[in-house]
C-alpha positions as CSV (number, residue, x, y, z in Angstrom):
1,X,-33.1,7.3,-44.1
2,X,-32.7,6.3,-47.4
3,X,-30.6,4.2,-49.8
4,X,-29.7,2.6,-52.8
5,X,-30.3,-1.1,-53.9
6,X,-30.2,-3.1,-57.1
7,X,-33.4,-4.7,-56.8
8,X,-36.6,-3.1,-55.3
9,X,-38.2,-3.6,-52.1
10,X,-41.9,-3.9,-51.3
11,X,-43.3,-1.2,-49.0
12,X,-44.1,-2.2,-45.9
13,X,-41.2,-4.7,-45.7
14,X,-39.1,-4.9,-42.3
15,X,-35.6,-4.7,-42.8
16,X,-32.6,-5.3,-39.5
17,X,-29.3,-3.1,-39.9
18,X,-26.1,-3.0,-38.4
19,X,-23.6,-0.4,-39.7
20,X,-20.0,0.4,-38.5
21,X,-19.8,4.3,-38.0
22,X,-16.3,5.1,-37.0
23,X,-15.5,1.5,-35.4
24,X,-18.7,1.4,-33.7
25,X,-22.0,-0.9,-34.5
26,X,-25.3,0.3,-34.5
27,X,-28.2,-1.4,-34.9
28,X,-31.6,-0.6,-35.7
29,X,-35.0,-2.0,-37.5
30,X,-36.3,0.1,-40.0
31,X,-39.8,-0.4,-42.1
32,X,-39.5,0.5,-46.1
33,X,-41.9,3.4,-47.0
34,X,-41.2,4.2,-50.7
35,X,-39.0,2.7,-53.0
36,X,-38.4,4.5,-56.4
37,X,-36.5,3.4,-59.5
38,X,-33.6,5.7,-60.1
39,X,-31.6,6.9,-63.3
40,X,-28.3,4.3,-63.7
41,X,-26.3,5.8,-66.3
42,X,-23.2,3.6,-65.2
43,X,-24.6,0.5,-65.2
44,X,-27.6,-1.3,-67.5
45,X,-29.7,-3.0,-64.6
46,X,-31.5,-0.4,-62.7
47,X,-30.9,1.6,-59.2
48,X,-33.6,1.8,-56.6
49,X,-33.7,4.0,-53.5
50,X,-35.5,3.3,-50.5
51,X,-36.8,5.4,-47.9
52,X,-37.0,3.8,-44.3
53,X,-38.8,4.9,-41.1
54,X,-36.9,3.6,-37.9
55,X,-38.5,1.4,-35.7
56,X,-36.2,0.3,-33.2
57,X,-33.0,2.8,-32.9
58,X,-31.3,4.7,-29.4
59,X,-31.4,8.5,-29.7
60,X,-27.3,8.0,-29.3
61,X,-27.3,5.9,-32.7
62,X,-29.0,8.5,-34.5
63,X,-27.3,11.1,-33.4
64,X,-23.8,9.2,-34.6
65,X,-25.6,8.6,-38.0
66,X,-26.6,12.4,-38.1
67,X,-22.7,13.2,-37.7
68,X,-21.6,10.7,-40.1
């Protein structure tokens, strides 16, 4: 998985998650693999994205991410 953050976070770091996908939480841990600083035309301070390997997730939570 991967996403986009204002400031950048170390590899290696362990992150906690809890999203709403169509009214329903999910949960999950996630470790940080790469982050990379990313073009920001719209905005002057900069745009990272982060890559994530999943930890802790059900195989029911990914498939709803997957759909989503």
């Amino acid at each position: 998985m991967m996403f986009l953050s204002t400031r950048p976070i170390q590899e290696g770091t362990h992150l906690e998650f809890r999203l709403f996908l169509k009214e329903r939480p999910i949960q999950f841990t996630a470790q940080v693999v790469w982050t990379k600083e990313q073009p920001n035309l719209d905005r002057r301070e900069p745009v990272y994205a982060t890559g994530l390997r999943f930890n802790v997730i059900t195989q029911e939570d990914i498939t709803l991410l997957l759909m989503s």
